[in-house]
C-alpha positions, 0 to 999 in steps of 0.5 A: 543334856550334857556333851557326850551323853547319848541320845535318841532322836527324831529328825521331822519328816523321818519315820526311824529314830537316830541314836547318836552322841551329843558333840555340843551343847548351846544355850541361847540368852532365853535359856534354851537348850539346842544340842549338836550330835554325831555318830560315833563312827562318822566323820562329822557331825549331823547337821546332813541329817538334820532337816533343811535349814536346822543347826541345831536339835531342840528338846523337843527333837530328843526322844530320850537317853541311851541307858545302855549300848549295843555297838554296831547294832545300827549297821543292821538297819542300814545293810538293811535299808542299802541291800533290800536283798539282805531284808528280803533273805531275813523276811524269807528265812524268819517265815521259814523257821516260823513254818517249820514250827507247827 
């Protein structure tokens, strides 16, 4: 794992992986690997995401790599999560649209 790589990850205790930027990468004495992200269009890195306590994610927190990028895609999910009417009106017409096919 390298800097600016980007990854996606799992925070402990949270159902929906996070697919953000490597900021730093930190090797202790032993040779383990921790990593720091960011999103790309946040302020700051994503230690406030992190689990209570943690600095840092561990390999075994990294699902795996982003091989290609849809900017922006994530916005969805989080109009989603902050406007529970939007989800409610994409449930409504993705039934409808289904209905109408038969």
């Amino acid at each position: 794992m390298q800097a600016g790589e980007i990854v996606v990850f799992n925070i402990k205790n949270r159902d929906i992986p996070i697919v953000h930027r490597i900021l730093k990468v930190h090797e202790d004495e032993d040779g383990q690997v921790s990593v720091l992200t960011k999103g790309d269009n946040n302020q700051v890195h994503d230690r406030g995401l992190y689990s209570d306590g943690q600095m840092w994610l561990e390999r075994d927190d990294i699902v795996g790599t982003a091989v290609g990028a849809l900017r922006y895609v994530g916005m969805v999910t989080i109009w989603l999560n902050d406007y529970p009417s939007l989800k409610y009106l994409l449930v409504r017409s993705t039934r409808a649209s289904v209905h109408s096919t038969f």
